[in-house]
BATOR-583342 format. One record per atom (N, C-alpha, C): residue in three letters; x, y, z. Coordinates in steps of 0.1 Angstrom, whole numbers, plus 5000, padded with zeros to 4 digits. Each point is the difference from the previous one (the first is absolute). Layout:
<lumkols>
ALAXYZ...
</lumkols>
This chain:
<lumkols>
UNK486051865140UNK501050025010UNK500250155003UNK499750035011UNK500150175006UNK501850005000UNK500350124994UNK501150084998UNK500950055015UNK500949915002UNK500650015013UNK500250175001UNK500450085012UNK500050125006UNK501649994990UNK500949984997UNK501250034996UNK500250024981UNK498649914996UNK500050014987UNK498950105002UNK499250055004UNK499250165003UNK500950124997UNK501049995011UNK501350125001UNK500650014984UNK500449844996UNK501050024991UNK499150044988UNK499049984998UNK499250054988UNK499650155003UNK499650035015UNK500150205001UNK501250074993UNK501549915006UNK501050095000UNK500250024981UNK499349824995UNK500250084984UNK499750094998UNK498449995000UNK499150134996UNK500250115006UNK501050035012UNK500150125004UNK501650094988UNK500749875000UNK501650074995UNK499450024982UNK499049924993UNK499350024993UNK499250114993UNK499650065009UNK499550164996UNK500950085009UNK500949975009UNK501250125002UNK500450024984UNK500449854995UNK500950054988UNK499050074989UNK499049975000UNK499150074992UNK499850175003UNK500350025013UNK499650135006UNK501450084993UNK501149955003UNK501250064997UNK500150014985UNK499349914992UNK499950084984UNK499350084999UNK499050025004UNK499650115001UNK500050134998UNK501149965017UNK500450155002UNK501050034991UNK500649964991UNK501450034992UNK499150024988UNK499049955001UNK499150044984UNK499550115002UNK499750065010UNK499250135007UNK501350054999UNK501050015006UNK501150135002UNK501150004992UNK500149934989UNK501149994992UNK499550074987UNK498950034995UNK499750134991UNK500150155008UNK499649985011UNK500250115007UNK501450064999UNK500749965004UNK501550014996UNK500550054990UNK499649914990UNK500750064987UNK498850094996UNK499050075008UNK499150104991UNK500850135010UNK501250005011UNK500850085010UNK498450065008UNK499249904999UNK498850055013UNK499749955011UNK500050015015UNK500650055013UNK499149835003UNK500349905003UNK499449875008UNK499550075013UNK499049935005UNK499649985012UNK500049845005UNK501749945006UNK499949914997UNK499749915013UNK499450095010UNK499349945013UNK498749964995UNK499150114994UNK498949974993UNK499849874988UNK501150004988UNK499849874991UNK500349885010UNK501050025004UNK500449885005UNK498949935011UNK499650105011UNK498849945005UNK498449994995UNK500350054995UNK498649964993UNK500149894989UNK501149964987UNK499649924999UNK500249885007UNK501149975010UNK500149915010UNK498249975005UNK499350075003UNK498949995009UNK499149934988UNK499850074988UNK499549924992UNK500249894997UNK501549955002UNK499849864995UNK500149865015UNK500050115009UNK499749895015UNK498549985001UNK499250094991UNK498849975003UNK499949874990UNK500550044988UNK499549904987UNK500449845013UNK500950015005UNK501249895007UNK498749945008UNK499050105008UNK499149925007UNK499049964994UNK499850034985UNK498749924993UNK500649914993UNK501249985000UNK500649834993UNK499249855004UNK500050065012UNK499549825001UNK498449984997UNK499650124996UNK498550004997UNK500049964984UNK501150044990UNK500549964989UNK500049864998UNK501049945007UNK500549895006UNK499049915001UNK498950025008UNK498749955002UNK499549954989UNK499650154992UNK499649954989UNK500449904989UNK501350024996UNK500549964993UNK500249865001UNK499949965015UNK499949845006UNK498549954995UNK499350135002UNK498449954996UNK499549984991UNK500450084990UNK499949984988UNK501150034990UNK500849874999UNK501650014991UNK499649984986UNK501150084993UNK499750014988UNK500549904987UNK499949915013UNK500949854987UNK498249884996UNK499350075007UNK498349934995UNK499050124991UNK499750004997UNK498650084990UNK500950124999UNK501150044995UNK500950114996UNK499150114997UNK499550014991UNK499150154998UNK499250055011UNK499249885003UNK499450025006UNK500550065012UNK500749955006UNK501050045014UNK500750164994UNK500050034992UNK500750124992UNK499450105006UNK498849974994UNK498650135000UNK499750005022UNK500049875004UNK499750045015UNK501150115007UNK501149934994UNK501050065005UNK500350184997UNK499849994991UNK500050174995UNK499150045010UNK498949965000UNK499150035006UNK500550075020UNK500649885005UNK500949975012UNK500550145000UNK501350034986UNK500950034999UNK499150205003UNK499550044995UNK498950135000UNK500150025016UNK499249875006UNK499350025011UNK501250045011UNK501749934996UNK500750025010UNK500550125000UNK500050074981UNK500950135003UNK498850115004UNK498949985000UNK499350135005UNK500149985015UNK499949835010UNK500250005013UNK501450105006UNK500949944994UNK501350055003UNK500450154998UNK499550054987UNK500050145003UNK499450065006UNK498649995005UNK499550025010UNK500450005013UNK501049915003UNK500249985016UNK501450114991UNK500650004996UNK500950074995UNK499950205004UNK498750005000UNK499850154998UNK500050095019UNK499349915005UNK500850065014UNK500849965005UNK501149894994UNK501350015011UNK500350124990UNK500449984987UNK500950094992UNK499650175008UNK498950014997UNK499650165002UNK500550045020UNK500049885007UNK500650025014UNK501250044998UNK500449964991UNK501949974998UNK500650124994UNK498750084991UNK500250114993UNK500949944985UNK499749884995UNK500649984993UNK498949924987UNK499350084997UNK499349994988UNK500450044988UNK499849944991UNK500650074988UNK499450114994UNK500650124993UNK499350104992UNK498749944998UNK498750104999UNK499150014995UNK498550115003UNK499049985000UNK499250154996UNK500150065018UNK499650105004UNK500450095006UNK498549955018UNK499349924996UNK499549955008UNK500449875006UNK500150045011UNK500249915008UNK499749895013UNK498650034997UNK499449865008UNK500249895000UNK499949915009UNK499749865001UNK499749914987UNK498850074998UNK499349894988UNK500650074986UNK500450115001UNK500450094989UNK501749914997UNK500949955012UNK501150034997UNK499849814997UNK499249955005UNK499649824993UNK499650004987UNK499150094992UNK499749974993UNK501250084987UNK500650075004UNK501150074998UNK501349844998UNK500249965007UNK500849895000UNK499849884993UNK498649995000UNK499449864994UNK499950054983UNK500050134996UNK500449984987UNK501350064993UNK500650035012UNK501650025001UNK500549874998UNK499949885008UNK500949905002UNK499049884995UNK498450014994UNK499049914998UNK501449834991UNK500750074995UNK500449884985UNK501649935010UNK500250095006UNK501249945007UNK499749895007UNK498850035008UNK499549915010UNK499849874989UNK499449974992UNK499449914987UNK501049924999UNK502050095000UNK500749924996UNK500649915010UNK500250155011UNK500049885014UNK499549895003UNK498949964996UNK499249935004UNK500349894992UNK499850024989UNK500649904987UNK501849935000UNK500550085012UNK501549984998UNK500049885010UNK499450025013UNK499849955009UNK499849845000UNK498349984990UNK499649904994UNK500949904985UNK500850105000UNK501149964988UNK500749895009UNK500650075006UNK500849935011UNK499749875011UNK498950035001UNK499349885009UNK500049894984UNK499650004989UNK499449974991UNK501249894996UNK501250085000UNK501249984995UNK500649865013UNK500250055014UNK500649915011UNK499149884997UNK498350054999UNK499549854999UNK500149884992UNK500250154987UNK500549844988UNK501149915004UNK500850105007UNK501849925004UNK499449875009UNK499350095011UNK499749865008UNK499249894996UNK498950004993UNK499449904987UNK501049924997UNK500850044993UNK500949974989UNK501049875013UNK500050105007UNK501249885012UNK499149885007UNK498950074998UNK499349875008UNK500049884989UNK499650044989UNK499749864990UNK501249984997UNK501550045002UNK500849925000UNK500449875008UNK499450125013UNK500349865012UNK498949905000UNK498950024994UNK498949914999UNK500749914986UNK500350034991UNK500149924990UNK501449915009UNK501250065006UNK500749915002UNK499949935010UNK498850055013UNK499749875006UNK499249884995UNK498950024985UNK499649924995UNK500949874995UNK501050064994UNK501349954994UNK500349905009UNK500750075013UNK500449895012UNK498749925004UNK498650044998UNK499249885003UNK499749904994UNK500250044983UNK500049934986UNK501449895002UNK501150065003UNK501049885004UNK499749885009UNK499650065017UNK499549945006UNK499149884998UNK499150024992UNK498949914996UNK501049954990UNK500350024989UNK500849934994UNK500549895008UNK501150015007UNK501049915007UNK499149915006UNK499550095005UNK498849875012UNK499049914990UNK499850004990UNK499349954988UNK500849874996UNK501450094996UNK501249914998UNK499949915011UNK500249985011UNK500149925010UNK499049925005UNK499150054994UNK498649895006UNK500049904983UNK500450074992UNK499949904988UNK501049885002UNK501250045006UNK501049915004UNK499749895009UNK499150075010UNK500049885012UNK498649924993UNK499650034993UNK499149924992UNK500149904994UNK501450084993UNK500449854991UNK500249915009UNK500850065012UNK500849855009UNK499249955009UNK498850084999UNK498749905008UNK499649884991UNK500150014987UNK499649924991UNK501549895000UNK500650034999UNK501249935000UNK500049895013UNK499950075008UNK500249925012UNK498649875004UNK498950064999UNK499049864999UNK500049904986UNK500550074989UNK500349904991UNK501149925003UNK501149985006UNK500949955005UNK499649935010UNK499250035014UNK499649925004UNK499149865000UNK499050074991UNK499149874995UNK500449924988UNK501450034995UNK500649884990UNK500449965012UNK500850035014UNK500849905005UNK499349915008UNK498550085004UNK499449915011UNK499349884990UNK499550044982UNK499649924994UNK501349875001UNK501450034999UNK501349874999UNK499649905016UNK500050115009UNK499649955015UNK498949904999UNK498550014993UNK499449915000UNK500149864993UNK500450064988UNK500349854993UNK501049875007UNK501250125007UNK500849895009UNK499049895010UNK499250115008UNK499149925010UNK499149904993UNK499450084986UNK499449874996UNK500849844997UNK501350044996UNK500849914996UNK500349925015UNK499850035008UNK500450005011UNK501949955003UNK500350124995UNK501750045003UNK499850085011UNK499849965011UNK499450125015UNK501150045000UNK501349935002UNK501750095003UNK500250124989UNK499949954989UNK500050144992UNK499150135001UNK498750005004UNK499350055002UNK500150065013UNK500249955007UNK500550065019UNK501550114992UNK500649894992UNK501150114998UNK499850154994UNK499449994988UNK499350134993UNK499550065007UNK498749995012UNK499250085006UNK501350055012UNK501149965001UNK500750055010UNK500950094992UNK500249984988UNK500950094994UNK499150134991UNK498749944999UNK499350134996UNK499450095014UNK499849995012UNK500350065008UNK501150085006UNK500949955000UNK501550114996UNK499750074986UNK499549984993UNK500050054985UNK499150145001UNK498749965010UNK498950115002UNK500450135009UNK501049905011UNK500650105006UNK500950144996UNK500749954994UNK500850114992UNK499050074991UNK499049964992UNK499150054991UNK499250125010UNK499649955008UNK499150135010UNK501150125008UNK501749935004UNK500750104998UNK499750114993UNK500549954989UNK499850134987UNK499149994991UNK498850015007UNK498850014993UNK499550164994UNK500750095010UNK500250124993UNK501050064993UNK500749934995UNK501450034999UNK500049954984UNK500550124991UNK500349974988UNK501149944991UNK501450075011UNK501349974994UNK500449915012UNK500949904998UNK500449975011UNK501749934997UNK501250005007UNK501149974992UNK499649874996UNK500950034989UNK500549834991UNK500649925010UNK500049985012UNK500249935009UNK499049935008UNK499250085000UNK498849965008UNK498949914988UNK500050074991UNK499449914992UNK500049914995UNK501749945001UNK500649864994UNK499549935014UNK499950015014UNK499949965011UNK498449944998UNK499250084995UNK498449994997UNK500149884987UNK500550014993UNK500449944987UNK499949865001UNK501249995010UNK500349885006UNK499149925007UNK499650045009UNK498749955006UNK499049964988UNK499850064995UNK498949954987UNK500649884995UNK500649994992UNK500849924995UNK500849865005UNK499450045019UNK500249875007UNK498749924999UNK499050085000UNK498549924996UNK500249934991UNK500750064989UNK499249944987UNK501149884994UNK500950035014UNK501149894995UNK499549875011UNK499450035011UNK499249875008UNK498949944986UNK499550074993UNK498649984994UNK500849914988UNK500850054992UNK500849934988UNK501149915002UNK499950005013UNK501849945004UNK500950004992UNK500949944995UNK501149964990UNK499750114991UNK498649964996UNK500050054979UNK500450195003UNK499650075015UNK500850144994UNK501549985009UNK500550094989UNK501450065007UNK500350114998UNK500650085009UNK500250135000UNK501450055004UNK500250094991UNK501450064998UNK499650155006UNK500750075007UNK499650185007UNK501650044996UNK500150064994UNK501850115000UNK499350175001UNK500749985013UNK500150194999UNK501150065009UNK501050094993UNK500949995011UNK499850125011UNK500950015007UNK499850095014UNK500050164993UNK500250024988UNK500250114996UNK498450075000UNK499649914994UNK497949974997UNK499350035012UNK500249975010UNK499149975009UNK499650065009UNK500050175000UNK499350065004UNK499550074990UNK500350004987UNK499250044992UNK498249984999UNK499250115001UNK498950005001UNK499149954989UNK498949914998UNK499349934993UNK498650035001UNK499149974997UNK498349995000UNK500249895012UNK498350025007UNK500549925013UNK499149844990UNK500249905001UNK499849864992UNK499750034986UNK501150064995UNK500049994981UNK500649914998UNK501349895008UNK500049854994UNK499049885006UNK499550005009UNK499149905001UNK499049974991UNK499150104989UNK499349964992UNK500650004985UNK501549994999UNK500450014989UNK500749855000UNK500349955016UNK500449875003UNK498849944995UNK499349995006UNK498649904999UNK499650014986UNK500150114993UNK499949984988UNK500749924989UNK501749985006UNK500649924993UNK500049865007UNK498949985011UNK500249845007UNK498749934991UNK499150145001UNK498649894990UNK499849964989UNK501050154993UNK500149954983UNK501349884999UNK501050025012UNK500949854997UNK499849905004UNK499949985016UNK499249845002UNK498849994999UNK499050104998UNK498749975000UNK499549904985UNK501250054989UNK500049894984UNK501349965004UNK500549895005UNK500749954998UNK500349895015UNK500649904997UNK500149885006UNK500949995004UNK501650084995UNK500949995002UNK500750115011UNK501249985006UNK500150155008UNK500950094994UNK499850085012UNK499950174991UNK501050065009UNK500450114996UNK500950045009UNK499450174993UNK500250095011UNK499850135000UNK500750045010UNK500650124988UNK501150105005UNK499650125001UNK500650075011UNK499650145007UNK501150074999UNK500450114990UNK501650065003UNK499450175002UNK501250055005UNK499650145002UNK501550104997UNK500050044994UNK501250124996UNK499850124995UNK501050065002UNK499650174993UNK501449994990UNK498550074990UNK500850094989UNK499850134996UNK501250064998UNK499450164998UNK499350095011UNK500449945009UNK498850025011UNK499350015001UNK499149894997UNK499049924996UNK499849885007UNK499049965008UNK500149885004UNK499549904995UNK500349884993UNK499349914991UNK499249885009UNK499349965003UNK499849845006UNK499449944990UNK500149894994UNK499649904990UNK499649885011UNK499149934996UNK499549845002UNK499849934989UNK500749874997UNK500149914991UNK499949885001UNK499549924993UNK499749865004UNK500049944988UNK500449864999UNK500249954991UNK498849864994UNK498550075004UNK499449885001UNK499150044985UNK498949904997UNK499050014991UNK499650164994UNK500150085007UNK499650084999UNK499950114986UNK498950084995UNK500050054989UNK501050094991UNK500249944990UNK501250094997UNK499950154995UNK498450055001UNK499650104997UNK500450135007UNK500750114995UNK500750095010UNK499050045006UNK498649984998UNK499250095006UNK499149905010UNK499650045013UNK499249985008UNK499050055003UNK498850104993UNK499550075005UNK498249955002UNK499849885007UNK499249914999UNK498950095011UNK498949895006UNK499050115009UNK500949945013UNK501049965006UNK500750035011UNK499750085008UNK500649965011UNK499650175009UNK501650015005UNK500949915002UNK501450005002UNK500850114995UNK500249974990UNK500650084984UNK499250154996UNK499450004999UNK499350114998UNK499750095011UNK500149975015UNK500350125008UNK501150055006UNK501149864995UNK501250105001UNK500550074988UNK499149984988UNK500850114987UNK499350165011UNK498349975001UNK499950125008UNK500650055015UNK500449925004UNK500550075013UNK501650074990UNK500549934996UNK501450074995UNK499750144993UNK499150044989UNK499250094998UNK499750095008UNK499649995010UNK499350075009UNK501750065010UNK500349915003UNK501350045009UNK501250104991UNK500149924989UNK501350054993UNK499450054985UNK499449974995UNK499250074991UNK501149934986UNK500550054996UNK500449984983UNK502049975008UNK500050005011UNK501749975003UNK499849855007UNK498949944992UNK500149835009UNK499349904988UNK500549915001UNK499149934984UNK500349855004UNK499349954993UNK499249825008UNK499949904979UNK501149975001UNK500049944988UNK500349865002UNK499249884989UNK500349884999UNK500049994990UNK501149845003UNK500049974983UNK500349855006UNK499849914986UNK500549855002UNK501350004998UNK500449875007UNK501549915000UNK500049904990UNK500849984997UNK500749904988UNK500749875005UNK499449935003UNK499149944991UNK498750015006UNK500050025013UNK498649975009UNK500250065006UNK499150065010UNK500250145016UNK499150084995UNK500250095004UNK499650194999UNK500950075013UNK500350134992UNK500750055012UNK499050165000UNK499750055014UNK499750135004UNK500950125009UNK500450104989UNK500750135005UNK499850075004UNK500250045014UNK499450155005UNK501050084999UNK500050114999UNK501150115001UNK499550125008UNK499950055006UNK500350095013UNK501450105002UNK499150155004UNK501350065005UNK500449945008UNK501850015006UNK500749995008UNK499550085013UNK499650035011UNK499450055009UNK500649885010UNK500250105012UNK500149945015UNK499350065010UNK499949885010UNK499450145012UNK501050085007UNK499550095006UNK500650085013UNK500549885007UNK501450065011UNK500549915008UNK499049955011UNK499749915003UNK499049985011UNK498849994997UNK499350024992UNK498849974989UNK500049904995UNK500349875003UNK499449904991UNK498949994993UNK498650065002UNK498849974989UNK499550174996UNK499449974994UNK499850144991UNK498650035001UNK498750105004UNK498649994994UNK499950074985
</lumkols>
C-alpha cells in the first residue's frame, strides 16, 4: 500500500524537527567550550553551518530508511552489520562531500590547512567529520530499528488476539453444531419409535387410535420444526411439547399410563434444554409399561432450589432399580451431553430407583430466564 501524501509530510516534518534538534546540540557543543575558554564565537558561522550540515544528513534519511527497510537487522544480524557499515562509510563520505560547497559558500568551514579548494576543502571534511557521519548513520538506523520492533511487537499482539477471537468463534460454532447434532439425533429417534406405535395400531387395526396419534404427532412435528434451532426454550413451552407427546403415548397405552405435570407459575419461564423431558419421559414409559402389565403413573414436577432449577420424572412402574442408566440409548445419553455442553459442570442428570418399584430421573439446571419478549433462545 503506497503512503498517502499526509503520512509523506508527517514523516518529512519528523525527520526535519529531528536533525533541527540534532543541529542545535551541536551548536551548544561547538560554542559552549568556546565560552568558557573567553574565545570570541562566530555564532552566525557555527550556527549555520552546523544547521546546513545536518539538513543535508535530513535529505539522505530516507536513503537510510530505504535501506534499513531493505535490509533490517532482525534477519542474518552480522551479516546485515558488516553491509551496513559498509552503507554507513558510503553515506558519511556522500554527505561530506555535498557538505564542502554549501559550507565553503557560507564561509562556514571549520579550521583547517591553509588551502582551500573544492576538493582540498572535501577531502578536508571527509576526514574532519569521516566518524561522525558513521554515527549518524548508525543513529538513524538505531531508530528505524527500534520503531520497527515496536511495530512488530503491536502487530503480533493484534494478530495473536484476533486469533484468540477466531479461536473462540470456532469454538462456539463447534459448540453449536455439536448441539444441533445431538437434537438431530434426538428428534428422528423419537419419531421412528412413534411411527413404529403408529404401525402396530394399523396392524392391529385400531384405525381411530392411529388417525388420533398421526394427528397429534403432527401438532407434535410442528412445534419440533418451530424450534429446530433453538436450544433453550421456556419451561413453558416445553411442558406444551411434553404434553403433546404424552398424548400419543397415552392413545397408544390408554388406561395403563397416567400422568401427573406440577410446575408452578413461578417455573415457567424458566429456561430449559429445548426436549430434555421427552426422552427422559419415554424412558420412564419403556422401562415402566414396557415390563409391566399393570399401570403406571409418571410424574413431571419442576421447582427451584437455591436457584437452581430441578425437574425430576418418576414413575412407579417395573422399572430397574439400578441408579444408573447408562445403556447404548441414544435418549439418555444425549441429554447428559447436551447439558455438558450448555452448562458444563452447573447441570447434572442423576437416577436412582424407587422403593419399592419406579426409578426416578434429576435434572438440575441453572435458574436462567429469557429477556422480556424472547420466548426461545439459539
Amino acid at each position: 500500500m503506497r503512503p498517502s501524501l499526509s503520512k509523506k509530510l508527517h514523516d518529512a516534518a519528523a525527520i526535519w524537527l529531528a536533525w533541527t534538534a540534532a543541529g542545535l546540540f551541536y551548536v551548544t557543543q561547538d560554542f559552549v567550550p568556546r565560552l568558557y575558554r573567553n574565545e570570541p564565537v562566530p555564532w552566525l558561522g557555527v550556527f549555520v553551518g552546523w544547521m546546513a550540515a545536518m539538513y543535508i544528513c535530513a535529505a539522505l534519511t530516507p536513503a537510510i530508511l530505504w535501506l534499513g527497510r531493505r535490509w533490517p537487522l532482525d534477519r542474518d544480524r552480522w551479516t546485515r552489520v558488516a553491509l551496513h557499515m559498509c552503507f554507513a562509510g558510503v553515506f558519511s563520505i556522500v554527505s561530506q562531500s555535498i557538505e564542502a560547497p554549501v559550507l565553503t559558500a557560507i564561509g562556514a568551514l571549520p579550521p583547517g590547512p591553509p588551502s582551500r579548494s573544492l576538493v582540498a576543502a572535501a577531502s578536508w571534511l571527509i576526514v574532519y567529520g569521516f566518524h561522525g557521519g558513521i554515527v549518524r548513520y548508525w543513529a538513524v538506523l538505531g531508530v528505524q530499528t527500534i520503531v520497527r520492533s515496536h511495530q512488530l511487537a503491536r502487530e503480533r499482539e493484534r494478530e495473536a488476539l484476533q486469533l484468540q477471537v477466531r479461536s473462540t468463534e470456532l469454538a462456539g460454532q463447534l459448540t453449536a453444531a455439536h448441539l444441533n447434532a445431538l437434537k438431530m439425533q434426538l428428534q428422528p429417534h423419537f419419531l421412528f419409535n412413534t411411527l413404529g406405535a403408529i404401525m402396530v395400531l394399523v396392524q392391529q387395526r385400531r384405525t381411530e387410535e392411529a388417525e388420533a396419534m398421526l394427528g397429534r404427532l403432527s401438532d407434535l412435528l410442528r412445534l419440533t420444526l418451530e424450534d429446530v434451532d433453538t436450544q433453550e426454550v421456556p419451561l413453558d413451552r416445553e411442558l406444551e411439547f411434553l404434553r403433546l407427546y404424552l398424548s400419543i403415548e397415552q392413545v397408544r397405552f390408554q388406561d395403563r399410563l397416567r400422568v401427573r405435570i406440577t410446575a408452578g407459575h413461578d417455573v415457567l419461564d424458566a429456561l430449559v434444554p429445548h426436549m430434555v423431558l421427552q426422552p427422559i419421559v419415554e424412558n420412564a414409559v419403556r422401562h415402566g409399561l414396557g415390563r409391566s402389565e399393570e399401570a403406571v403413573t409418571v410424574e413431571v414436577t419442576a421447582r427451584t432450589v437455591a436457584r437452581q432449577l430441578v425437574l425430576s420424572v418418576a414413575d412407579d412402574g417395573a422399572g430397574s432399580l439400578s441408579p444408573r442408566f447408562d445403556g447404548p440409548g441414544i435418549g439418555l445419553t444425549n441429554t447428559r451431553s447436551r447439558l455438558h455442553r450448555l452448562y458444563g459442570a452447573d447441570a447434572t442428570l442423576a437416577a436412582a430407583g424407587r422403593h419399592p418399584h419406579g426409578a426416578q430421573i434429576t435434572v438440575t439446571l441453572p435458574l436462567r430466564t429469557a429477556p422480556a419478549g424472547d420466548e426461545r433462545c439459539g
